[in-house]
VMD Tcl script that draws the C-alpha trace (Angstrom):
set ca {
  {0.00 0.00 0.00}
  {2.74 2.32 0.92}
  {4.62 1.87 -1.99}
  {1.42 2.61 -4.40}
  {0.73 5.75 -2.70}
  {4.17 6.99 -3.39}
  {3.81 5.73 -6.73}
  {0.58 7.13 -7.45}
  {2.49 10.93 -5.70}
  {5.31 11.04 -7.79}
  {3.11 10.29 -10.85}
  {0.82 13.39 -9.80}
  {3.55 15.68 -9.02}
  {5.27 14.78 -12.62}
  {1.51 15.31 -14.57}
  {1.52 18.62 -12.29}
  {4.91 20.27 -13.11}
  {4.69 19.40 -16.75}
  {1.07 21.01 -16.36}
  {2.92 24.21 -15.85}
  {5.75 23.69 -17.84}
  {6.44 27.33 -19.29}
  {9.16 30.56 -20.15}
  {9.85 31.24 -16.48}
  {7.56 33.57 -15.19}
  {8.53 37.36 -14.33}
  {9.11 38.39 -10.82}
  {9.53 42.25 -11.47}
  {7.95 44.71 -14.12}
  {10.22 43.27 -16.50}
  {13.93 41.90 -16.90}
  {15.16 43.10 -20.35}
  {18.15 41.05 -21.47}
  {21.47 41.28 -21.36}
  {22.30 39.53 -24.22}
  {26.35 40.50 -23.58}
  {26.62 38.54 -20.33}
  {28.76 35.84 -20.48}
  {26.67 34.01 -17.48}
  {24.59 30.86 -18.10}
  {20.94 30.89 -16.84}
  {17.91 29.61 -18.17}
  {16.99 32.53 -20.16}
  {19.15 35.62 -20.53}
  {20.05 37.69 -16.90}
  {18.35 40.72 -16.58}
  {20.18 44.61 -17.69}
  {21.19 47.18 -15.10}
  {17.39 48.52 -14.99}
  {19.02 51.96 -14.71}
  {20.34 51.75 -18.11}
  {16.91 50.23 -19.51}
  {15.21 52.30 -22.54}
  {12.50 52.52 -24.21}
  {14.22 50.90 -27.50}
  {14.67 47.43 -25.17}
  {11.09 47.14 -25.89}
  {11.02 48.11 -29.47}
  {11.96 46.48 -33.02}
  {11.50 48.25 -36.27}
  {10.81 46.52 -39.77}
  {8.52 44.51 -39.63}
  {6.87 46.02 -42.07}
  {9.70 45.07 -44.75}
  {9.35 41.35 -46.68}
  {11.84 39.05 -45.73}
  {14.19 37.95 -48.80}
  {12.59 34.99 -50.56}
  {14.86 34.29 -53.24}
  {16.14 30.74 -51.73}
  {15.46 27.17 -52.99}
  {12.56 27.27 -50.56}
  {10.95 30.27 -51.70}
  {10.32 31.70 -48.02}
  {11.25 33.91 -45.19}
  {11.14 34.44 -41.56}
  {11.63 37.38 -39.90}
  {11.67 36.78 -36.41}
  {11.27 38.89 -33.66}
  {12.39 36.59 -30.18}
  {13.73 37.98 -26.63}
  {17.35 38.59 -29.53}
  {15.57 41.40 -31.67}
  {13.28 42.75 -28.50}
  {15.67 41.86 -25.22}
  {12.33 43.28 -23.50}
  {10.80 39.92 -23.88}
  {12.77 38.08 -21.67}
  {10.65 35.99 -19.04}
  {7.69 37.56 -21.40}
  {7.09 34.14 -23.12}
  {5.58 35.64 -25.90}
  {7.03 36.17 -29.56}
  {6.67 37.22 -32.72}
  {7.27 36.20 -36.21}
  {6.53 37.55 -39.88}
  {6.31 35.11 -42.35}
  {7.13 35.98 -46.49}
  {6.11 33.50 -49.32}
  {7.23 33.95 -52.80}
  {4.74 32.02 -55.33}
  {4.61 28.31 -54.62}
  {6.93 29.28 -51.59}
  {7.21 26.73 -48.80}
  {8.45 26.98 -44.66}
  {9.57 23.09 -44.66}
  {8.23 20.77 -41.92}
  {9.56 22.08 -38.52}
  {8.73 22.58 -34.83}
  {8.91 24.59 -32.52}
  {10.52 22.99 -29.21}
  {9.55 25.59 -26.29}
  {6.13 27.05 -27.97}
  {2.50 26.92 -29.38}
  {2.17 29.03 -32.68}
  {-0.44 31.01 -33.08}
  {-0.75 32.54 -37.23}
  {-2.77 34.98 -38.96}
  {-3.20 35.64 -42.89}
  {-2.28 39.08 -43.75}
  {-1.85 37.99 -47.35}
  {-2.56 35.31 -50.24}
  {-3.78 32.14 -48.96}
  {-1.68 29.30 -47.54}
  {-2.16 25.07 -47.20}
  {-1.11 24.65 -43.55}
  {-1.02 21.82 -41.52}
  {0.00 19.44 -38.28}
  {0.45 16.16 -37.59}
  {-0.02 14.56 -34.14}
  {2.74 12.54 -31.81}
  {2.80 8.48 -32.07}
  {0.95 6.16 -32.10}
  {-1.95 7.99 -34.58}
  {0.29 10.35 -36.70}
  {-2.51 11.92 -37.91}
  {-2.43 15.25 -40.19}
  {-4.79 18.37 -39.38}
  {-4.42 20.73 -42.79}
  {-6.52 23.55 -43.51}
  {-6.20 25.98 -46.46}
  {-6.47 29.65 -44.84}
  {-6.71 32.94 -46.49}
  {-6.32 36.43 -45.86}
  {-8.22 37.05 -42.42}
  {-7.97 33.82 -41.06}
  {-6.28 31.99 -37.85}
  {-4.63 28.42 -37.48}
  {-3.12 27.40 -34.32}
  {-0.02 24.88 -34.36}
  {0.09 22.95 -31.22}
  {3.63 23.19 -29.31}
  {5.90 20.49 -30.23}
  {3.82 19.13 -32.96}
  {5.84 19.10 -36.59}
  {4.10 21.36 -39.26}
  {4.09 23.16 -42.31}
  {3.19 26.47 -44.04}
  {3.04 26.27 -48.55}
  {1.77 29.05 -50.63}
  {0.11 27.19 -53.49}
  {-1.00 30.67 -55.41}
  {1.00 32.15 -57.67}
  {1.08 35.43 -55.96}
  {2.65 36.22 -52.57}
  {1.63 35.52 -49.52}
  {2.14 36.81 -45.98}
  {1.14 35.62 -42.39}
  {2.08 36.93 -39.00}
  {2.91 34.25 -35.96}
  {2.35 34.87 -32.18}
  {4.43 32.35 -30.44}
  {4.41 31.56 -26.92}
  {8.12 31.98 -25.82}
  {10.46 34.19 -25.63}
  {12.51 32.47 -27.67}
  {10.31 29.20 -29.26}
  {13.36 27.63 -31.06}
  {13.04 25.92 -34.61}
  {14.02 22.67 -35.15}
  {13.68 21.96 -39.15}
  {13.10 18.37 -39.83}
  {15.11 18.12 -43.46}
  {17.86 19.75 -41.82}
  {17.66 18.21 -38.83}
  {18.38 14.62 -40.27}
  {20.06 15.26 -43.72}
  {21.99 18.27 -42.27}
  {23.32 17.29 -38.70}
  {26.74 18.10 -38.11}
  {28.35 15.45 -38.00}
  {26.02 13.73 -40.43}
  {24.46 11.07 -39.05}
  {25.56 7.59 -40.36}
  {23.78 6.98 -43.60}
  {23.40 3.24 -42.95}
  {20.88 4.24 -39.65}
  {18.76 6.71 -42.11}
  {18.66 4.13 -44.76}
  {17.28 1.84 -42.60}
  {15.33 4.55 -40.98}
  {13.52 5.97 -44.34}
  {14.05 2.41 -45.97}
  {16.14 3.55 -48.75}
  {19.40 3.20 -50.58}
  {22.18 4.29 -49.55}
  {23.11 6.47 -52.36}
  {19.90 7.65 -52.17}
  {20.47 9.20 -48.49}
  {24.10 10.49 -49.24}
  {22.55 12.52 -52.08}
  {20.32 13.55 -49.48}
  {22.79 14.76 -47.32}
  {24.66 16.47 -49.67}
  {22.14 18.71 -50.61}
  {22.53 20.14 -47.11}
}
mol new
graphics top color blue
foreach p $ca { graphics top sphere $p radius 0.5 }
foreach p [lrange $ca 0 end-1] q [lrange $ca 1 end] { graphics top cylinder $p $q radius 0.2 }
display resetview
């Protein structure tokens, strides 16, 4: 009996601190970064608030399209706790997103937050798939006006199959969300990662993987 009720304890206490897994939460009006300290904290350490401005709080730009001319045909312009050192312990974000014609943000996720996106321009196929065992894909084709919501953690996608540009704006909740892109991630690891596991892994040849991974 004693043992199942710490059992049953520790199980609780692990379901309640992932419950409230987060960015750690402020304990001040704010703790702009210091993103020249040398010292190692979850997060950034906070700035002298003395020397705090009001341009710790701003970025400028976003207004401008990101540069799409790359084999993917996108851009992000991010805007994390490194453009706005205001947002640290915020756990919010902010992304613009650029599409040339056909223009594609490959399958990726987002480690540390849920991404929120509106249409500003064109329309856009988007889409997640669940974690094991179902794998199964959510896609929705949004337009101009509308909202999708990509769970955190959860690989997805973002293609612009008009043939004019398209343009979406992301909330993201961290500071700093990370981006893990899957192509890159296993063609693209440095060191590569042995291409006798991947060919096993996506059951193909050989050759076939190490032209793979030299397109990265």
């Amino acid at each position: 009996m004693g043992t199942s009720y710490v059992l049953l304890l520790s199980l609780l206490a692990l379901a309640f601190s992932r419950s409230l897994a987060s960015d750690p939460s402020p304990l001040q009006d704010f703790c702009v970064a210091d993103l020249n300290s040398t010292v190692l904290v979850n997060g950034f350490v906070c700035k002298n608030p003395q020397v705090v401005c009001a341009d710790d709080f701003t970025f400028h730009g976003l207004d401008m399209p990101g540069n799409t001319s790359n084999p993917q045909g996108s851009a992000v312009t991010p805007v994390f706790v490194q453009q706005i050192p205001g947002l640290n312990t915020l756990g919010v974000s902010l992304a613009r997103l650029d599409f040339a014609p056909y223009g594609l943000i490959p399958p990726h996720y987002h480690p540390r937050g849920t991404e929120i996106m509106t249409v500003i321009e064109g329309t856009l196929h988007v889409g997640f798939v669940t974690s094991f065992p179902n794998f199964q894909l959510f896609t929705q084709v949004v337009k101009k006006g509308d909202v999708f919501v990509f769970p955190q953690g959860l690989i997805h996608f973002q293609f612009n199959y008009g043939d004019t540009p398209a343009v979406a704006i992301s909330g993201i909740g961290s500071q700093d969300p990370g981006v893990v892109l899957i192509p890159n991630a296993v063609f693209g690891s440095n060191p590569p990662i042995n291409d006798a596991i991947l060919a096993k892994a996506f059951q193909l040849d050989m050759k076939i993987i190490d032209y793979l991974q030299s397109k990265f």
